[in-house]
Backbone bond lengths (Angstrom), bond angles and torsions (degrees), N, CA, C in turn:
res aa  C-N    CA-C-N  psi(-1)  N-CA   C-N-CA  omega(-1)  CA-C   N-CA-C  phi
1 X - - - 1.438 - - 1.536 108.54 -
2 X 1.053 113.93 117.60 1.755 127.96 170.16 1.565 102.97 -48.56
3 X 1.663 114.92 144.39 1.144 99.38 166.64 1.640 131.31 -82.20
4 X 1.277 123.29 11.37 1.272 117.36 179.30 1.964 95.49 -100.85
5 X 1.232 113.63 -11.86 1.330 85.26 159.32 1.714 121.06 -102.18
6 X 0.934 124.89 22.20 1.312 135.04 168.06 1.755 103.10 -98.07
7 X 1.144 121.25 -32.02 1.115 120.41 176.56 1.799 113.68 -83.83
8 X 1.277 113.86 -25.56 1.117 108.25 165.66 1.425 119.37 -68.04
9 X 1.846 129.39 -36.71 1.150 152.64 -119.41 1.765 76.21 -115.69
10 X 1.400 122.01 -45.07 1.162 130.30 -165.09 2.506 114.15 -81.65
11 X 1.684 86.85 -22.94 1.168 88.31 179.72 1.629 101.63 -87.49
12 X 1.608 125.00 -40.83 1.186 119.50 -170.16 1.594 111.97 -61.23
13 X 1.537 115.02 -17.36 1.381 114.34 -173.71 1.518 114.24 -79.98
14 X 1.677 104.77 -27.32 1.593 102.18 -174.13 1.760 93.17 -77.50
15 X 0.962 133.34 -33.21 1.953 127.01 174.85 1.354 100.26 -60.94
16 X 1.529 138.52 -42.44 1.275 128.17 -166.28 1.664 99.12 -61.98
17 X 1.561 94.40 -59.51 1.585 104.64 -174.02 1.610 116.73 -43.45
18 X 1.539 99.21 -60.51 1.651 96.81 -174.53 1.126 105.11 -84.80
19 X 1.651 160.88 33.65 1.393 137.79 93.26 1.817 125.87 -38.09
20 X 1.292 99.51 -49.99 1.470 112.45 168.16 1.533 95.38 -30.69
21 X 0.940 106.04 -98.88 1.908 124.56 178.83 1.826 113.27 -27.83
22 X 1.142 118.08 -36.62 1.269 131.63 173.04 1.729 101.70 -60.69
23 X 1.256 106.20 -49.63 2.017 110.86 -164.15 1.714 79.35 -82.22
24 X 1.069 127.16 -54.58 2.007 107.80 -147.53 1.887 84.95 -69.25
25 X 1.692 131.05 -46.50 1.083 116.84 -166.85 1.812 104.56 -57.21
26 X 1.183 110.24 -57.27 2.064 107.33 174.92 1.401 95.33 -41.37
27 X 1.069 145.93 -62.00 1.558 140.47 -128.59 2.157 92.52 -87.98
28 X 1.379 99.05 -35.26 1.789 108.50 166.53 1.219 106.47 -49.53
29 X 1.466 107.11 -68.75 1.371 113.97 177.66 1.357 149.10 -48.27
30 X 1.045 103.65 -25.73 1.639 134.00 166.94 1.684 108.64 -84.02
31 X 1.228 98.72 -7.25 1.744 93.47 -172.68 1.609 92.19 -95.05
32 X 0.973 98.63 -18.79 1.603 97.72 174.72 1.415 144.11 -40.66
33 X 1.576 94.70 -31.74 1.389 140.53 -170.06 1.806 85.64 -60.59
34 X 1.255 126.59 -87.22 1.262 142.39 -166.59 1.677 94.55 -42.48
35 X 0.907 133.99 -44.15 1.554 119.55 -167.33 1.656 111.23 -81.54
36 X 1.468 97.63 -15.72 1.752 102.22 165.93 1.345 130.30 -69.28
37 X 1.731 86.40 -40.30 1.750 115.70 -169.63 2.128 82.88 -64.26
38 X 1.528 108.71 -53.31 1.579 95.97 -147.15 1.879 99.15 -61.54
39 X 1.473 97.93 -9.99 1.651 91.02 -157.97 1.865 109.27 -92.78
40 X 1.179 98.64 -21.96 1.510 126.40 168.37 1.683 110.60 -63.26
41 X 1.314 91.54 -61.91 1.595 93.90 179.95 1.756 123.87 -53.62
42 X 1.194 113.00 -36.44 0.994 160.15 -133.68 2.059 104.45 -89.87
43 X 1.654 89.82 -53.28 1.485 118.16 -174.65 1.330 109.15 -84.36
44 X 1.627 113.28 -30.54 1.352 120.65 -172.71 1.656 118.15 -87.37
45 X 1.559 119.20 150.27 1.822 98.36 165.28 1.674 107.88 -63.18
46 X 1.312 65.13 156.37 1.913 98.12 178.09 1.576 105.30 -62.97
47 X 1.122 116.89 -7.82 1.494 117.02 -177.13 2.026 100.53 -91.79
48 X 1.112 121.77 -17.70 1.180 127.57 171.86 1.362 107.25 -116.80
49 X 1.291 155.08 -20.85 1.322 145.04 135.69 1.465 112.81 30.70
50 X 1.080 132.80 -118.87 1.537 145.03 134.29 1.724 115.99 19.33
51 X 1.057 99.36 -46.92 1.950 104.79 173.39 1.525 96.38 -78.43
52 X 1.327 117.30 -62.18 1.753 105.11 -166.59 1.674 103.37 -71.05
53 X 1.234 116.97 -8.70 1.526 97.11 161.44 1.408 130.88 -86.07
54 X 1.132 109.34 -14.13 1.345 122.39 -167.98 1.940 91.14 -88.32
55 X 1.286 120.73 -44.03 1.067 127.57 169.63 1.618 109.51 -24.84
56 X 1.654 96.43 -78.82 1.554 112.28 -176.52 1.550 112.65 -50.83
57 X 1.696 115.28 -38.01 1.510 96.89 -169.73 1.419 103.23 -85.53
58 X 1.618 121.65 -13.38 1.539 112.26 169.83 1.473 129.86 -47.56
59 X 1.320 100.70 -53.78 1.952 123.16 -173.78 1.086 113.40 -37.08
60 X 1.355 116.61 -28.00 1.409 99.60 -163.92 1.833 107.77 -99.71
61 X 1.889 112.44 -30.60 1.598 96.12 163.13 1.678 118.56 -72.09
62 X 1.237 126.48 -10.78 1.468 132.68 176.17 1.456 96.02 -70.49
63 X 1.351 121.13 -76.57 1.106 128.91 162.05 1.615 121.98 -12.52
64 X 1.349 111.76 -71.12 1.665 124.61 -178.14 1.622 91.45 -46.43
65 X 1.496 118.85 -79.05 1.155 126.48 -142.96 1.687 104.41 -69.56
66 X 1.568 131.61 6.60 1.093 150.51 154.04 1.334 115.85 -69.16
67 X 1.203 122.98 -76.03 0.998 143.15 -137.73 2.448 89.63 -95.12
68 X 1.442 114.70 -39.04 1.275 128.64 152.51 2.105 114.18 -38.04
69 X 1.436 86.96 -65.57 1.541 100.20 175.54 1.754 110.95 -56.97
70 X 1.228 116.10 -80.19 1.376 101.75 -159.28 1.830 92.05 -125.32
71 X 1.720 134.60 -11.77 1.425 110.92 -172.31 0.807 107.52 -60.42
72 X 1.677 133.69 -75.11 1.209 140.63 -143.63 1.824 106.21 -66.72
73 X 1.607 130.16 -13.09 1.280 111.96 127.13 1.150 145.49 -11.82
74 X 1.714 82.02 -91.52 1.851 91.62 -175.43 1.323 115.05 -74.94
75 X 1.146 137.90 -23.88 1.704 138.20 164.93 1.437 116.00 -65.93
76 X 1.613 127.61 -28.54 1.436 121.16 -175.66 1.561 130.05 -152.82
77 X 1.600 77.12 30.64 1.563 100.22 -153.94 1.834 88.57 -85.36
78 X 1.345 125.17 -37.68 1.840 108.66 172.28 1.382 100.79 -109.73
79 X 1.522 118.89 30.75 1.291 118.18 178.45 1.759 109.65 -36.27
80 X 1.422 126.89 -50.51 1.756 126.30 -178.69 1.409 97.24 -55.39
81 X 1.648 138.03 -38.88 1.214 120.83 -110.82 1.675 110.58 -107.84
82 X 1.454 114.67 12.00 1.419 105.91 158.08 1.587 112.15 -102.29
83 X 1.535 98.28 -144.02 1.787 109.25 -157.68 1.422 112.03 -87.08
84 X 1.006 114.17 5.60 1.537 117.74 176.09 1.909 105.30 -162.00
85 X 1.446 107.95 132.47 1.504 105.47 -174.25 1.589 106.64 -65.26
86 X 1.211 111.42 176.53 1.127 120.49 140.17 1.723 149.76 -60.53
87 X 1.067 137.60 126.38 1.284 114.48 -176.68 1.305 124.83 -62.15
88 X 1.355 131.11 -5.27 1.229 145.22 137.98 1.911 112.51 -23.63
89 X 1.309 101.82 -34.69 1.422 87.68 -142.61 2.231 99.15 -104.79
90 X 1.177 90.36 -3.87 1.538 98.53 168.49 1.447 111.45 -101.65
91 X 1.473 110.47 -2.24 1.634 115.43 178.18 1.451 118.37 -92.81
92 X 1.521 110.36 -43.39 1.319 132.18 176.44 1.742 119.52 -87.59
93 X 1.412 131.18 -0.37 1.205 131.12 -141.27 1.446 144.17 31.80
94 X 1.249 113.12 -174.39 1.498 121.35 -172.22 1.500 118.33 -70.56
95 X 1.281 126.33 17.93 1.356 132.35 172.97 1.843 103.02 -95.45
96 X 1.349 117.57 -18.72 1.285 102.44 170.60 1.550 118.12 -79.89
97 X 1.203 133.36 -17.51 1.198 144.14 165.11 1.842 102.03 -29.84
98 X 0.782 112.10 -27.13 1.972 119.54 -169.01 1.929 98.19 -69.43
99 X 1.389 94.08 -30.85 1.704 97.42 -179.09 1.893 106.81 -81.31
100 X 1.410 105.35 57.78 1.247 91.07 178.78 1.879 123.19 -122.56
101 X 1.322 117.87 38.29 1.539 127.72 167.57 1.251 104.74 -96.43
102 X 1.469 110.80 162.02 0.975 132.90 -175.85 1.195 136.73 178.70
103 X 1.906 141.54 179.82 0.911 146.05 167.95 1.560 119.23 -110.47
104 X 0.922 128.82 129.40 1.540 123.34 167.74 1.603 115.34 -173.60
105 X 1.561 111.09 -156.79 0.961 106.27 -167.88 1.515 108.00 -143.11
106 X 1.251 115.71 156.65 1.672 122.78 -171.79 1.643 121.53 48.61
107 X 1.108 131.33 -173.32 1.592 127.38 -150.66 1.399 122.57 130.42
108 X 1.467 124.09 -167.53 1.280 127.84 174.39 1.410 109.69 -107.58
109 X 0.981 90.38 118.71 2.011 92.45 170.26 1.532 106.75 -59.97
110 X 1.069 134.07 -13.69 1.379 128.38 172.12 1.422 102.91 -71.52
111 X 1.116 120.99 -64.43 1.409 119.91 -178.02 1.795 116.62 -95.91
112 X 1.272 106.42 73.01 1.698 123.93 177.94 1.826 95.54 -48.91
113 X 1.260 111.57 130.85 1.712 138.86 160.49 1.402 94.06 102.85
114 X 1.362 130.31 -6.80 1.811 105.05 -170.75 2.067 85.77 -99.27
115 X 1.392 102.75 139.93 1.365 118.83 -171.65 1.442 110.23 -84.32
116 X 1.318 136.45 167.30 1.347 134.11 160.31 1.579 100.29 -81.45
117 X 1.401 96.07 -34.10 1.786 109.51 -130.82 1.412 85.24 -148.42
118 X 1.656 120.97 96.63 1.480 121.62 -178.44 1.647 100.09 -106.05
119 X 1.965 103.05 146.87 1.884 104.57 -153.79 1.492 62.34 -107.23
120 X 1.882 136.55 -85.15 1.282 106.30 -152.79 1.764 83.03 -137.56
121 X 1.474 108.08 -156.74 1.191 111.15 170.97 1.504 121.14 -107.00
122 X 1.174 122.89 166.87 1.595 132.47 -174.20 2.039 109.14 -102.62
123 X 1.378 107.25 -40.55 1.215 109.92 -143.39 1.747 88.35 -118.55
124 X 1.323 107.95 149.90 1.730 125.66 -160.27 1.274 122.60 110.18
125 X 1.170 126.72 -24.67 1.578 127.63 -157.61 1.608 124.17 -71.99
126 X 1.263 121.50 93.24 1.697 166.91 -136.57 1.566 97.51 63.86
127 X 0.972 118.59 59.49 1.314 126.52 156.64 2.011 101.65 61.64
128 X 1.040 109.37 4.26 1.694 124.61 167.21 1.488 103.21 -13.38
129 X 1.796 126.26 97.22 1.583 121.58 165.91 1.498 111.55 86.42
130 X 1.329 116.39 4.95 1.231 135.27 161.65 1.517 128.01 -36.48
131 X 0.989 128.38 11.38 1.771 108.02 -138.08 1.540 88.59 -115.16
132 X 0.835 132.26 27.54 1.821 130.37 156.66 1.539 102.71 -63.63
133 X 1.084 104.01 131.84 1.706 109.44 164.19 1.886 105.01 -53.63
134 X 1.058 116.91 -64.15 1.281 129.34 -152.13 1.731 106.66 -57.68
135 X 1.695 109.98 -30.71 1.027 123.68 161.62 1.740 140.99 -59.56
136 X 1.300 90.21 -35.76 1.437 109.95 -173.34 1.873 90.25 -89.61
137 X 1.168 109.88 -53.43 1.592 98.08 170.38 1.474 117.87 -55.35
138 X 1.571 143.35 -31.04 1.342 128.57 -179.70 1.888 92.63 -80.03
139 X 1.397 114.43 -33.49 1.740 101.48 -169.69 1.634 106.17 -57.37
140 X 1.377 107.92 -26.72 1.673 108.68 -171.17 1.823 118.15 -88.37
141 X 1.401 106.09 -11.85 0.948 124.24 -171.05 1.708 95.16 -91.14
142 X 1.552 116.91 -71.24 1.082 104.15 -175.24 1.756 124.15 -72.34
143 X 1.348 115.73 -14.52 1.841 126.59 144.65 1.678 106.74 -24.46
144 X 1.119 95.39 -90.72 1.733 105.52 -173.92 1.502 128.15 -36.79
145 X 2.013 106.89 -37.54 1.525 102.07 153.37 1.343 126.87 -89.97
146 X 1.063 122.83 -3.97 1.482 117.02 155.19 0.934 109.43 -58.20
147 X 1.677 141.68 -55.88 1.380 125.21 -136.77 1.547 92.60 -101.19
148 X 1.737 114.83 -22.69 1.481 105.82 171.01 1.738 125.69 -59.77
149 X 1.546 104.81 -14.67 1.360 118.39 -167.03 1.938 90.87 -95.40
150 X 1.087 89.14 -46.61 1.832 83.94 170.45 1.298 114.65 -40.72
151 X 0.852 119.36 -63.04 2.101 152.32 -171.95 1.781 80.12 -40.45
152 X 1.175 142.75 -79.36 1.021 139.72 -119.58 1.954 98.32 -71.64
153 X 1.332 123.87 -52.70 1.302 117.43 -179.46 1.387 125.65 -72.90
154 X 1.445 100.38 -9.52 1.545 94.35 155.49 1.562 133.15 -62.30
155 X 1.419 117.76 -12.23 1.137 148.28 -154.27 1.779 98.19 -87.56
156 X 1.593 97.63 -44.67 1.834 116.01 -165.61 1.630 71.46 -88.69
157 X 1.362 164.42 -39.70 1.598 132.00 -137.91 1.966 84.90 -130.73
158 X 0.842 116.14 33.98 1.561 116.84 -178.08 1.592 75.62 -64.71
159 X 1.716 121.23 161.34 0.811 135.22 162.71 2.035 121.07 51.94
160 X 1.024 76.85 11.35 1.592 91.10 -171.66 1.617 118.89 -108.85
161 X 1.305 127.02 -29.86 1.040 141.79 -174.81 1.705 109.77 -137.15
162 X 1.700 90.82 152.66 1.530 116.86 169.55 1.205 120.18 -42.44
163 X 1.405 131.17 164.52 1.661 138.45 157.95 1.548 102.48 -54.04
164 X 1.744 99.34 -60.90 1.321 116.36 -168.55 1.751 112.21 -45.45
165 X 1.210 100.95 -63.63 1.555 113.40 -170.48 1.821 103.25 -50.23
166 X 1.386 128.26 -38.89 0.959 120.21 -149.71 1.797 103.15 -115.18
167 X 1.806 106.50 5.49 1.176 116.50 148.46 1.842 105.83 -63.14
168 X 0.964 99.84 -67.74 1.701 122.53 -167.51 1.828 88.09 -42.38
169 X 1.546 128.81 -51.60 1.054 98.13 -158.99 1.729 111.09 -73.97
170 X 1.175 106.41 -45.76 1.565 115.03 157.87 0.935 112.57 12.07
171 X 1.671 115.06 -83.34 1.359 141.08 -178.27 1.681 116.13 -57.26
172 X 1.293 112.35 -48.96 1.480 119.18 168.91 1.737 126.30 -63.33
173 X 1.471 112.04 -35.39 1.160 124.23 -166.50 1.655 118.93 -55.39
174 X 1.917 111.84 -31.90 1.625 98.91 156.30 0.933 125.42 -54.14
175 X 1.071 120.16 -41.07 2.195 115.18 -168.46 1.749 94.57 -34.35
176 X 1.285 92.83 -92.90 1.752 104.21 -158.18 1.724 100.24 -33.27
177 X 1.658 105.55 -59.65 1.507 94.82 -174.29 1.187 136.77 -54.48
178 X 1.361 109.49 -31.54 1.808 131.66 171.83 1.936 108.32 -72.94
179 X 1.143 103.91 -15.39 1.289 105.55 -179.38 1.767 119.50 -90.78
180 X 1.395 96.77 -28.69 1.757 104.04 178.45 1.383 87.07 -98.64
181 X 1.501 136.64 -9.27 1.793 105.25 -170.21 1.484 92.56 -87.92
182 X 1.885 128.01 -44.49 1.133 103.81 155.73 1.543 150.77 -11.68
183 X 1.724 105.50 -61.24 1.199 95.67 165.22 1.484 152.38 -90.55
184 X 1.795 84.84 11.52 1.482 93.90 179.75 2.107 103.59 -122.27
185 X 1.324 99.25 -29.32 1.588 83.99 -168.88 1.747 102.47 -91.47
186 X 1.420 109.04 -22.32 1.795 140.44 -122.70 2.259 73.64 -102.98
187 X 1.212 125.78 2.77 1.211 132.14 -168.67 1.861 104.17 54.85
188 X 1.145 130.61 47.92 1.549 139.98 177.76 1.574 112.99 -95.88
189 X 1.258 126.03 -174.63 1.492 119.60 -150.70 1.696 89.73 -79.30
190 X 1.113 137.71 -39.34 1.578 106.76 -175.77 1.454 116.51 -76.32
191 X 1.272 126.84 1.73 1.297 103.98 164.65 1.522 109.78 -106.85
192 X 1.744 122.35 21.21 1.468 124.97 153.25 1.317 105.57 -82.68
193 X 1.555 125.66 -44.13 1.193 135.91 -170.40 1.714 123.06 -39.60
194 X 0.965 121.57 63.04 1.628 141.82 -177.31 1.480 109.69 45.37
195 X 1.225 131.03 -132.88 1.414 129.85 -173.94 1.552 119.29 -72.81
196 X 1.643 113.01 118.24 1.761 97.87 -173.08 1.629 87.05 -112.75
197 X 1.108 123.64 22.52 2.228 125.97 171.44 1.923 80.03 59.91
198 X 1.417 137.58 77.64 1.162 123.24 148.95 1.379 116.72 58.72
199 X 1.341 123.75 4.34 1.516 124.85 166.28 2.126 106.56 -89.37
200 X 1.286 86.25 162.63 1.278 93.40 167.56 2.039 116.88 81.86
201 X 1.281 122.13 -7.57 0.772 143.83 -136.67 1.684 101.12 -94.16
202 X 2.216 112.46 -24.84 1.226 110.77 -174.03 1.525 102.44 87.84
């Protein structure tokens, strides 16, 4: 065996591997859900029991079909497309490169669309041309902490709010979140914004 095909044979294995690690860490993460539900349930009367569970097991298809529709857009939709990648993008390979439109601000006029300073993304929205493995593994990966981060204030309004109202937030709850992961994981202006101590990085 030549060494450039051992080196090829050797790069495709570290993407197999760290997707591997990508699905068992989402699939952790999502288990999460149940230790909220028990602690939620738990805090609340027994006469609402049943509502804050139904709560917790809702979030996450409200959630999906949010974050399906327009998050994973605006959170990773020019994820390639400023001056330095993401660390995402040497973990997952060169099939995420496809997530590269966007909105932002300042750059090189030599090179028109790559951002200094990316506000959100343009390109993903219902996952439209999607079909990279590597892609569909970061959409599921970053899915599962959204909707786990959703999960958490239901916890403070247990017993406090409607079905209705907290359908609606479901559905609403990517914007804001898909909008700051943009600018910090999504490579957007706070993770250009000078020293973040190794956070933010993806």
């Amino acid at each position: 065996m030549t060494p450039e095909k051992l080196y090829d044979r050797s790069v495709h294995n570290m993407f197999s591997i760290n997707m591997v690690w990508v699905l068992i860490a989402g699939f952790l993460v999502m288990f999460m859900q149940a230790g909220f539900m028990l602690v939620e349930v738990g805090l609340c009367r027994a006469k609402n029991g049943a509502h804050t569970a139904a709560m917790n097991l809702m979030i996450y298809p409200l959630g999906c079909i949010a974050f399906w529709a327009y998050g994973f857009a605006i959170g990773w939709g020019n994820w390639f497309n400023g001056p330095v990648a993401p660390g995402w993008y040497s973990a997952l390979g060169p099939g995420t490169s496809i997530l590269n439109e966007g909105i932002g601000i300042g750059g090189d006029p030599a090179a028109p669309g790559i951002f200094t300073y990316g506000l959100m993304g343009t390109k993903g929205f219902f996952l439209n041309g999607m079909d990279d493995v590597s892609v569909l593994a970061l959409f599921f990966f970053m899915m599962v902490f959204m909707d786990t981060t959703a999960t958490i204030p239901t916890g403070a309004m247990a017993e406090r709010w409607s079905w209705k109202n907290f359908c609606l937030y479901g559905l609403w709850v990517a914007l804001p979140y898909c909008l700051f992961a943009n600018w910090v994981w999504g490579g957007g202006w706070l993770a250009q914004a000078g020293k973040n101590w190794g956070l933010g990085h993806g």
